[in-house]
Backbone as a ProteinNet text record, in pm:
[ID]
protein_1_A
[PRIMARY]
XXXXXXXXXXXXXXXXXXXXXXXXXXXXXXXXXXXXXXXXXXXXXXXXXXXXXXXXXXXXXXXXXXXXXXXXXXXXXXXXXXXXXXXXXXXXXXXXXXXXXXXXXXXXXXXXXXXXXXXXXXXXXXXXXXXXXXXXXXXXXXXXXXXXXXXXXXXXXXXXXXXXXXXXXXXXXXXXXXX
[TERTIARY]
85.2	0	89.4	98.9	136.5	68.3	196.7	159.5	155.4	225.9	184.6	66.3	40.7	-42.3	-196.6	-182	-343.2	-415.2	-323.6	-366	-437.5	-504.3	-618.4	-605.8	-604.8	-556.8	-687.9	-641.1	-746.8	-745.9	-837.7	-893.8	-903.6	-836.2	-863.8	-943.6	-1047.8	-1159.3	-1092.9	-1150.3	-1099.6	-1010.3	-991.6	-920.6	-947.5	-992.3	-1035.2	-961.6	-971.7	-870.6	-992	-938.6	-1004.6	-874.7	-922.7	-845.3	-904.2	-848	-926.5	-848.4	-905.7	-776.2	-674.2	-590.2	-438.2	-380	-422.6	-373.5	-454.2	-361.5	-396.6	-412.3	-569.2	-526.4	-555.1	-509.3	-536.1	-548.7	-615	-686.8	-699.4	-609.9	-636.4	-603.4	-586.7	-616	-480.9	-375.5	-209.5	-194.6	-307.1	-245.6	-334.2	-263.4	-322.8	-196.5	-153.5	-98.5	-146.8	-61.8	-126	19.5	-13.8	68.1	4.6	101.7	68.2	90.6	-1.6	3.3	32.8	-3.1	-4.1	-92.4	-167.2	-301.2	-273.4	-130.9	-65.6	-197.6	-240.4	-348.1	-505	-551	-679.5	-738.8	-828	-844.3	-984.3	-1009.2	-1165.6	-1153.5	-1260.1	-1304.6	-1478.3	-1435.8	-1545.6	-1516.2	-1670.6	-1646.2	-1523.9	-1433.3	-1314.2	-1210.6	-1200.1	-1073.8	-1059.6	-931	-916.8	-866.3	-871	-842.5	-775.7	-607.6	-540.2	-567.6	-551.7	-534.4	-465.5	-359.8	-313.3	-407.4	-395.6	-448.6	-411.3	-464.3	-465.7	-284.9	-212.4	-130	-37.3	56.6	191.4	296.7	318.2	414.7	302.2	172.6	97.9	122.9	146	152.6	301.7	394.6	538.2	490.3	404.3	376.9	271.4	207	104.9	117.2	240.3	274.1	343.3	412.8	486.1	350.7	239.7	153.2	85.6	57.6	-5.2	55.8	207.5	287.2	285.4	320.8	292.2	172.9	75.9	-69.7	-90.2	-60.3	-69.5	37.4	146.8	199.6	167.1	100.4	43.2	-96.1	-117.2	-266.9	-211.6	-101.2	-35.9	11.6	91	134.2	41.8	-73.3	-181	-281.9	-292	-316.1	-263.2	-110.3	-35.4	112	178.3	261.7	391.1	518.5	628.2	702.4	800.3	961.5	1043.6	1129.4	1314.6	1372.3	1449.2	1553	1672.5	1782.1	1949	1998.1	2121.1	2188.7	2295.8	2364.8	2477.6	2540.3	2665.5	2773.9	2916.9	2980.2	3130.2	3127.5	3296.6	3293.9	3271.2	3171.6	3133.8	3052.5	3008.3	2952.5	2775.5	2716.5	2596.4	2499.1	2341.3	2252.2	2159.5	2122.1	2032.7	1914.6	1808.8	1716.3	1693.1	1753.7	1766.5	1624.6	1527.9	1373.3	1355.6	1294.9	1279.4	1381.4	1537.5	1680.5	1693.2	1770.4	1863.3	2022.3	2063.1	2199.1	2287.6	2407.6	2497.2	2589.6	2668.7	2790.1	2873	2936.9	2990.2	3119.4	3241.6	3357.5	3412.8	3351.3	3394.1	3429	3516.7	3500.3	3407.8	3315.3	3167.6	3064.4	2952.9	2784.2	2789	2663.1	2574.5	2479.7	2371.2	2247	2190.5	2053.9	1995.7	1832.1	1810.3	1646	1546.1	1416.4	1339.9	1304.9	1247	1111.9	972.6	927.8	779.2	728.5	668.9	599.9	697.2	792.8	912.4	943.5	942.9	983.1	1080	1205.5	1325.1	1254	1306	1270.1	1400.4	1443.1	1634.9	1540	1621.1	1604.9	1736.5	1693.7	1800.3	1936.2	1921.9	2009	2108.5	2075.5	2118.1	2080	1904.3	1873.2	1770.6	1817.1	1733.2	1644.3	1486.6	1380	1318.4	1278.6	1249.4	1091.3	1028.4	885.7	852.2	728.3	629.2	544.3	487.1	360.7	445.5	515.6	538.2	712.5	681.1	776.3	863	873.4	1018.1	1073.3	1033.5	1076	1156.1	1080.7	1134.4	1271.3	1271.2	1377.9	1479.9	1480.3	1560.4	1620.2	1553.5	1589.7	1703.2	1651.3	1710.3	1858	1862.8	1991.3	2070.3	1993.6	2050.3	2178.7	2086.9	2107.7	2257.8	2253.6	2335.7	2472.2	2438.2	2594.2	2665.3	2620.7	2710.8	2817.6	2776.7	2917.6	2863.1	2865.7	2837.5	2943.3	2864.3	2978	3088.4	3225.6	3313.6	3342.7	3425.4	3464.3	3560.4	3648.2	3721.9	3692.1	3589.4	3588	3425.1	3347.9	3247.4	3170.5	3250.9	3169.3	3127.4	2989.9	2944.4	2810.4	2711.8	2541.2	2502	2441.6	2395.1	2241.5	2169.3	2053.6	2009.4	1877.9	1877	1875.4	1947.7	1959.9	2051.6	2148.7	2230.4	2371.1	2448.4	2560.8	2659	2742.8	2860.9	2917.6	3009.7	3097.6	3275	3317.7	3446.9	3533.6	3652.7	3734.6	3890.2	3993.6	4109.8	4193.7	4243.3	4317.9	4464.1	4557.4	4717.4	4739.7	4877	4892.6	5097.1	5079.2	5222.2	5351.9	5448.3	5527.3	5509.1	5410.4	5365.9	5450.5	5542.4	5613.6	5600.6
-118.4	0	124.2	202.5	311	442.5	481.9	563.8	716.7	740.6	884.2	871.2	744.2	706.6	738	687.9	659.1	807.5	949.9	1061.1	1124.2	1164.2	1279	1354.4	1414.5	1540.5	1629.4	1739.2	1850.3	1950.5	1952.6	2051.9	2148.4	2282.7	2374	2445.8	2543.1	2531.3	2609.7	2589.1	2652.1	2556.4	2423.4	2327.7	2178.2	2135.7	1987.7	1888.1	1765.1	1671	1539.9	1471.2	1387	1297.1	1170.3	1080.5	1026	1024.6	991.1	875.6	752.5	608.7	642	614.5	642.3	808.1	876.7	1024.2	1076.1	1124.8	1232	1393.3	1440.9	1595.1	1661.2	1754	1871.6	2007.2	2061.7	2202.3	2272.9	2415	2546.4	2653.2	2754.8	2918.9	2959.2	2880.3	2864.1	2804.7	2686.3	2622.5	2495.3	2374.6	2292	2172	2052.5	1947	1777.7	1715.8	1598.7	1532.1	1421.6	1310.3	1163.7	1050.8	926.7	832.2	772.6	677.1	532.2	484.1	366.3	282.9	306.7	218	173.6	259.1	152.6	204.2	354.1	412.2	455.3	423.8	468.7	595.7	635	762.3	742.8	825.2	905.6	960.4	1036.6	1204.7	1211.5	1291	1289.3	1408.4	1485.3	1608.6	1711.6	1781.7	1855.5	1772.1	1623.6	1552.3	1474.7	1424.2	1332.3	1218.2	1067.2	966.9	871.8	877	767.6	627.7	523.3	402.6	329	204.6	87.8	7.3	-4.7	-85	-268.9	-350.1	-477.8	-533.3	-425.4	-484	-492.8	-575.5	-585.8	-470.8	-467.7	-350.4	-210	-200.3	-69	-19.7	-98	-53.1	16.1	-54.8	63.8	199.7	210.1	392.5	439.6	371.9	443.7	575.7	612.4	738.7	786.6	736.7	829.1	920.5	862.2	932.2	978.6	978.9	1034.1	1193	1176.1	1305.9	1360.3	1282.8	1366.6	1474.6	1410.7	1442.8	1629.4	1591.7	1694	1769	1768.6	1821.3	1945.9	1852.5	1923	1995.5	1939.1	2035.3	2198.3	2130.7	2311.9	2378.8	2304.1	2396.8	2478.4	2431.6	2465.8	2566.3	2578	2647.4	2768.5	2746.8	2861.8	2865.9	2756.2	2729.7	2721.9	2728.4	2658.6	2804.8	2840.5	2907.2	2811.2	2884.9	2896.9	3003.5	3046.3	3158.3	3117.1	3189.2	3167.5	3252.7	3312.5	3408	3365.2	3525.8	3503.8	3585	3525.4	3641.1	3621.4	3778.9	3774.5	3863.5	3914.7	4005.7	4032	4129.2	4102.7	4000	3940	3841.9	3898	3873.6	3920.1	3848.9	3894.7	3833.8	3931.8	3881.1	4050	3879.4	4001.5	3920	4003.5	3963.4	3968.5	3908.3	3958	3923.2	3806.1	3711.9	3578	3498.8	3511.3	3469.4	3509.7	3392.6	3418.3	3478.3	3568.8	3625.4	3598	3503	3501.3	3545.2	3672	3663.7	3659	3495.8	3460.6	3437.7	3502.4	3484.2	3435	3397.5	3301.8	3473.9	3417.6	3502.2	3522.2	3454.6	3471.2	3462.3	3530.2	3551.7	3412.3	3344.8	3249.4	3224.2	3243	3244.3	3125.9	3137	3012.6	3068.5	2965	3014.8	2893.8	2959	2915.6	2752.2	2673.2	2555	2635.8	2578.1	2613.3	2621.5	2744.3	2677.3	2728.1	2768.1	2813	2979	3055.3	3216.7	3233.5	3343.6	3405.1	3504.8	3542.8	3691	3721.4	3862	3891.4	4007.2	4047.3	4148.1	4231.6	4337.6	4434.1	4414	4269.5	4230.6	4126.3	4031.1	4003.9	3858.9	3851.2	3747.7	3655.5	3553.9	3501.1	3433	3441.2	3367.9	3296.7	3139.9	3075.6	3045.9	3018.1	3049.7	2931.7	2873.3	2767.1	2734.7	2624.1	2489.5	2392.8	2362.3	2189.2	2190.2	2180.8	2149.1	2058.8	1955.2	1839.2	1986	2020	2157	2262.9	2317.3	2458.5	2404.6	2288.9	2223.7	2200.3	2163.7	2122	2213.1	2343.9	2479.3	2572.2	2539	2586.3	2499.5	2400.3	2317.5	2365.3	2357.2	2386.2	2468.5	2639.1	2777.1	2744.4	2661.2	2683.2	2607.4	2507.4	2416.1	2508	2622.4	2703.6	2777	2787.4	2797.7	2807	2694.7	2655.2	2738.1	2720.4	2838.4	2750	2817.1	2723	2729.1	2681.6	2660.9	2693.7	2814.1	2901.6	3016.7	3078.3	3233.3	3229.4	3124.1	3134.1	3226.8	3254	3325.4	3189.8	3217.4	3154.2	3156.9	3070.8	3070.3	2966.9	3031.3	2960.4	2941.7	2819.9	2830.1	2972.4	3011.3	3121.5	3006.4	3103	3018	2893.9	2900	2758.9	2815.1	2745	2763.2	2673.9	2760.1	2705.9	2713.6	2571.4	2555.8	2551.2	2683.6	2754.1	2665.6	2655.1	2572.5	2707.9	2641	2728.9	2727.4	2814.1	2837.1	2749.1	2730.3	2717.9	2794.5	2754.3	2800.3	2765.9	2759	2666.8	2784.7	2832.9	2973	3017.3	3002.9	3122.8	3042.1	3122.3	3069	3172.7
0	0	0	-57.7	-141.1	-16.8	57.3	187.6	81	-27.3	-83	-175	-271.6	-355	-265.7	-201.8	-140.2	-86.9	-108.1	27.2	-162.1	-106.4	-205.5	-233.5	-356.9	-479.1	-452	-374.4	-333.7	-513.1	-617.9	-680.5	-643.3	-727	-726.5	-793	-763.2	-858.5	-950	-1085.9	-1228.1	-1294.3	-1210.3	-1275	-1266.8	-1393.6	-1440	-1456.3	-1396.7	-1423.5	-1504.3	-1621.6	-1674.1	-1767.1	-1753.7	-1761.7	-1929.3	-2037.3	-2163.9	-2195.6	-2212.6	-2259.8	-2163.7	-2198.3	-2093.5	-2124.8	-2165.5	-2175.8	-2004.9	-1956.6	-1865.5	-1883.4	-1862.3	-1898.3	-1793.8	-1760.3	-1678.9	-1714.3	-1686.6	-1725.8	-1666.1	-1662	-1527.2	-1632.5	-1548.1	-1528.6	-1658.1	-1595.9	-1663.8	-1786	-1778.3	-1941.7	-1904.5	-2021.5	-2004.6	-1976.4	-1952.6	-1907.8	-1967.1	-2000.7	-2073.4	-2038.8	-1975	-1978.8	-2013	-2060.2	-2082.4	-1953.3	-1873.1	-1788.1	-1833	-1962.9	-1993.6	-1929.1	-1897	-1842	-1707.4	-1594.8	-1464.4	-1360.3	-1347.4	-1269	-1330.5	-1204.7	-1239.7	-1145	-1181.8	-1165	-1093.7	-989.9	-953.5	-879.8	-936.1	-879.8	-830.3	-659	-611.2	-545.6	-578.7	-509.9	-574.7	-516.3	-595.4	-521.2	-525.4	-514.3	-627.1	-614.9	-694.3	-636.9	-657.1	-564.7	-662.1	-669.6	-758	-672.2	-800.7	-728.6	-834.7	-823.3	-895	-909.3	-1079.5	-1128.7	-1102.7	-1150.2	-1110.1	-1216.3	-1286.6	-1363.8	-1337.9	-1418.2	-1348.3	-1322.1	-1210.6	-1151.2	-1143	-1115.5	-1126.4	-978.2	-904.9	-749.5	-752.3	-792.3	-817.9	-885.2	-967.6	-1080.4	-927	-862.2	-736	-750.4	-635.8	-559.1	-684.7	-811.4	-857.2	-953.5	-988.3	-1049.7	-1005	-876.5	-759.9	-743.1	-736	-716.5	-862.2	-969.6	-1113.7	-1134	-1060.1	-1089.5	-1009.6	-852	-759	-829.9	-912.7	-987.8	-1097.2	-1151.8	-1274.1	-1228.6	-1112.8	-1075.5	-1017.6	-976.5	-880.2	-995.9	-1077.4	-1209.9	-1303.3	-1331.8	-1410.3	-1318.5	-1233.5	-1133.4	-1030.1	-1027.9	-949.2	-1027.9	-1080.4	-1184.6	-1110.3	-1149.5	-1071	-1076.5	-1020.2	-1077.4	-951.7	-1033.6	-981.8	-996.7	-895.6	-914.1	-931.5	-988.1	-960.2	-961.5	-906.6	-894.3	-933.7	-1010.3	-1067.4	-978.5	-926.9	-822.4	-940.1	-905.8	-981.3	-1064.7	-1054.8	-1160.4	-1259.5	-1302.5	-1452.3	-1492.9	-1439.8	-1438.3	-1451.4	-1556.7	-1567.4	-1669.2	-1650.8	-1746	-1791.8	-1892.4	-1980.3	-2094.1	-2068.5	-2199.2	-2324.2	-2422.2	-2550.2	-2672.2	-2618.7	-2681.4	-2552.4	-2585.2	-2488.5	-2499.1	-2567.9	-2518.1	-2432.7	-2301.7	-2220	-2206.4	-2253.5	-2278.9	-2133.5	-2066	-2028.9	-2061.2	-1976.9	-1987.3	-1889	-1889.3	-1757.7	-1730.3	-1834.1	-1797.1	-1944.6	-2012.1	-2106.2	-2261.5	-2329.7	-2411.5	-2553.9	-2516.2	-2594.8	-2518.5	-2497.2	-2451.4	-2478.7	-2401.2	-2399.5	-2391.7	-2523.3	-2523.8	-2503.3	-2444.7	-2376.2	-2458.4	-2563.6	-2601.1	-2473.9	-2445.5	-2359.2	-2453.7	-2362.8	-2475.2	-2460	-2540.4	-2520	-2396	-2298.1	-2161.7	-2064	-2114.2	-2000.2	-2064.6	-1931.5	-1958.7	-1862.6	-1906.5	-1798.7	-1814.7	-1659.5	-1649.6	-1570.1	-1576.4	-1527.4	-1454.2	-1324.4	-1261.1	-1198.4	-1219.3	-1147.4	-1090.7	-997.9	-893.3	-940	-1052.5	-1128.1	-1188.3	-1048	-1031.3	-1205	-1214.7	-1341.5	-1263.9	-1318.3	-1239.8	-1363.5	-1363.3	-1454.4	-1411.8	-1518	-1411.6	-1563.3	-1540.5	-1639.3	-1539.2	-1626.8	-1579.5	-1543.1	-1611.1	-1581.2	-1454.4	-1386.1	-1234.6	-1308	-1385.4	-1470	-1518	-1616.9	-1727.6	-1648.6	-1521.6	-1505	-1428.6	-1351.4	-1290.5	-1406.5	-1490.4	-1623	-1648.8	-1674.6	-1724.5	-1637.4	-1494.8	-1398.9	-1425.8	-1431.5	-1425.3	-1538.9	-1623.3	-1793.5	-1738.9	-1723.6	-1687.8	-1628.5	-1458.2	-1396.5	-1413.2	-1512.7	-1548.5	-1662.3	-1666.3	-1796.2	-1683.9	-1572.6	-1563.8	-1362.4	-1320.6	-1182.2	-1059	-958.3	-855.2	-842.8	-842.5	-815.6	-658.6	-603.3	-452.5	-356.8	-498.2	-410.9	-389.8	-462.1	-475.4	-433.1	-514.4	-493.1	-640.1	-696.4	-866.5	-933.2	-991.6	-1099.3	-1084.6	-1124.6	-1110.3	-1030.2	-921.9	-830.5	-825.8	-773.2	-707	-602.7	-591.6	-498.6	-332.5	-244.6	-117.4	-122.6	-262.9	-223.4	-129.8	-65.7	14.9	-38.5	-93.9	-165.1	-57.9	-29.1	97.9	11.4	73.9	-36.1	48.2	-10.7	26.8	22	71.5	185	13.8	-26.7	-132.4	-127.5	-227.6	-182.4	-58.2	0.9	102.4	99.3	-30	-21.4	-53.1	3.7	-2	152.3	185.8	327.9	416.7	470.9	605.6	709.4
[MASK]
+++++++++++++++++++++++++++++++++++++++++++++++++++++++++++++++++++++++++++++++++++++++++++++++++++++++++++++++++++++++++++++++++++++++++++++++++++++++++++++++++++++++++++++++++++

């Protein structure tokens, strides 16, 4: 028994969940959401919940909780929607939007444009912060990662693109000459 699978997907009103063959759709304020289950869950709705359960097939009790959490997923996304922030620290070190391109320039001696996917928007502010904002919570996480492996904080200085609130733990430089 499936301790996340079994707890109930509270609806938000303005947003429909309906299960057609094995396509999952969801419908809010933000957009719309469609994933493929493959026939592992079944679906019902009573009242403004929704109540996953495993089907009788092989391995449906392993997909339980993970479509359970997909689901409460796509209901918050379509409804209030996801971001991420990251901050860029360092000299010179900056970001600018260039239409809906992401423009980096992080040290390297060429810019690094980053175009959005469909469903995903940057927005750059003042401070130097990039905020990635969509529907789909897989996507804006992806994006966020994308963003920050172009050039990640390193661990002596601490310059590069960070998560907002991450703690780079800097490490003690050479030390080798000093007597």
């Amino acid at each position: 028994m499936s301790r996340v699978g079994k707890q109930p997907i509270k609806i938000p009103s303005g947003v429909t969940v309906k299960l057609s063959g094995t396509i999952l759709e969801v419908n809010g304020s933000k957009g719309t959401m469609k994933r493929d289950t493959f026939g592992r869950i079944a679906i019902a709705q009573e009242n403004n919940e929704v109540v996953v359960s495993a089907n009788n097939g092989e391995n449906s009790s392993a997909y339980w909780g993970l479509y359970r959490t997909l689901l409460s997923n796509m209901v918050q996304g379509v409804s209030a929607g996801f971001s991420k922030s990251l901050e860029i620290q360092g000299t010179g070190y900056r970001a600018a939007m260039a239409g809906k391109v992401l423009n980096l320039t992080v040290g390297f001696s060429h810019p690094v444009n980053i175009e959005p996917p469909t469903g995903i928007t940057f927005e750059v502010d003042k401070a130097g912060k990039v905020n990635i904002s969509g529907v789909d919570k897989e996507l804006v996480g992806q994006m966020a990662a994308k963003v920050r492996s172009v050039r990640p904080a390193e661990p002596y200085q601490g310059k590069g693109i960070r998560y907002a609130g991450e703690v780079i733990v800097t490490k003690v430089g050479k030390s080798a000459g000093k007597k």
